[in-house]
Every structure is written in structure tokens, then in C-alpha cells.
N, C-alpha and C positions, 0 to 999 in steps of 0.2 A: 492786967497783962503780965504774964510770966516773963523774965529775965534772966537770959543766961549771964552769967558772972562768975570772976575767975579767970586767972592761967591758965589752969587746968585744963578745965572748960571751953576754953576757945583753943587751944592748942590741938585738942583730940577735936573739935571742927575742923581744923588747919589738915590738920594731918588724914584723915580717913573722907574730909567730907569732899561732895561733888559738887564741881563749881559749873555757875551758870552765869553769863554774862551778857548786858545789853546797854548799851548808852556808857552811863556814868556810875553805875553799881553795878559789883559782883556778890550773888549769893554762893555761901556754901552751905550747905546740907548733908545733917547726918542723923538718924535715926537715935532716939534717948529713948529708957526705958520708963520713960513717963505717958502718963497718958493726954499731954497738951504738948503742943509745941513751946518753945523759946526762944527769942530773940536776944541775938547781941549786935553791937553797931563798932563799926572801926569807921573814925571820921579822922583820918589826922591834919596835923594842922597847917599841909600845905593846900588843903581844901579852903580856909580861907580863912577870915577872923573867929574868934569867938562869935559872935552873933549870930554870923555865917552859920558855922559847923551847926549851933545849937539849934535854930532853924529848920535846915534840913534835918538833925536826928528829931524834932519835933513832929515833920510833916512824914518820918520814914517810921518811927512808931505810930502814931495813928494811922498810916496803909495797911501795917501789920494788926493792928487793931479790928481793924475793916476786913480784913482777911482771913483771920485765921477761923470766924468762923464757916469758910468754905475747905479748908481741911479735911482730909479723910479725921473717921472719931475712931478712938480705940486706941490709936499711933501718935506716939509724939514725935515730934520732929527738932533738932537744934538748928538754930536759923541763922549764920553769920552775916552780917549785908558790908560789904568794903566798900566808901567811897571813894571815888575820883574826882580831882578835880574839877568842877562845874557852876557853871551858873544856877540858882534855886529852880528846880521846876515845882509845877504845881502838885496839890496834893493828888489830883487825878491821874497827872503821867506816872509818880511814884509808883500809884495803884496800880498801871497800865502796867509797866516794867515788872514789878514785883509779882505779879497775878502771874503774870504768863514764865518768869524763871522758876518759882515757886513748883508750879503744877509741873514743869517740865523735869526738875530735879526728885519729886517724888517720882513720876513717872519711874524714871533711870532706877532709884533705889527700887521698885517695885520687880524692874525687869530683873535688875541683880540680883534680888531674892529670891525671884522664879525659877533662875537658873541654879544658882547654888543648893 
């Protein structure tokens, strides 16, 4: 699994990328000149204890794990995922959640690039 890492890095997600939101995580999404996507996770610590946070970024990398080989190939993608506070869900609703912000936020970058 590729990892995004860095200020840098998460800041130009911050700043350019398109947010998508549902439940208890929001992704952002920005196109990189690579050809895999990467994930970074923002869990902070009023989400819950250590064990907590660590847990869900356990069950929120393997979604992405599961995932990203349904990605368009060719396009990478930077993946932000921000937590909210929430109780653990399973690694399947993660999946549920992530699948459908994922495809909607490429979608959006697709249309802005049609246009432009």
C-alpha cells in the first residue's frame, strides 16, 4: 500500500482537493502525478484512545487496501480520509462508505477535467 506522507502533501490535499462526506469520514481527493493512488488518514485524538484511533486506521487501511484495486489504472489519485468522532464500525461499512465517496469524487475530478 502506497502512503501519502508529509505537510506538504497533505496540505496540497487540503487545499485543491474535493471533499466527499458520509457518516463519520470525510475524503479528499486530488489527482498526483503517479500512477497508483495514496492514502493518508487524519484520526485525531478526540476520536478516542489510542487503541481506538489505532483500530479504525487499521480497518480504514485495509478498505483502501480492498479498493484501490477497483480504481481507474493509469491515474493516481491522493486519498485524505478525516475522522469523526464515532463508535468502530465494521470493516465492511468502512468499505461501504469509502467505495461510494471514492467513485463519486473521481467522478467530479473527471467532470472538471472535461470541462477545463
Amino acid at each position: 500500500m502506497h502512503r501519502l506522507r508529509g505537510k506538504l502533501a497533505f496540505n496540497a490535499v487540503f487545499d485543491e482537493g474535493i471533499r466527499e462526506s458520509r457518516g463519520p469520514i470525510s475524503i479528499l481527493t486530488r489527482p498526483n502525478s503517479l500512477d497508483h493512488p495514496r492514502l493518508g488518514l487524519s484520526v485525531p485524538r478526540r476520536v478516542g484512545s489510542a487503541p481506538k484511533r489505532n483500530r479504525i486506521k487499521r480497518l480504514l487501511r485495509e478498505s483502501f487496501r480492498l479498493l484501490q484495486h477497483d480504481l481507474p489504472r493509469g491515474r493516481g489519485y491522493d486519498l485524505v480520509i478525516v475522522v469523526r468522532p464515532h463508535p468502530p464500525l465494521t470493516l465492511a461499512e468502512y468499505q461501504k462508505l469509502m467505495s461510494a465517496m471514492v467513485v463519486r469524487s473521481i467522478q467530479k475530478w473527471s467532470a472538471r477535467e472535461r470541462s477545463s
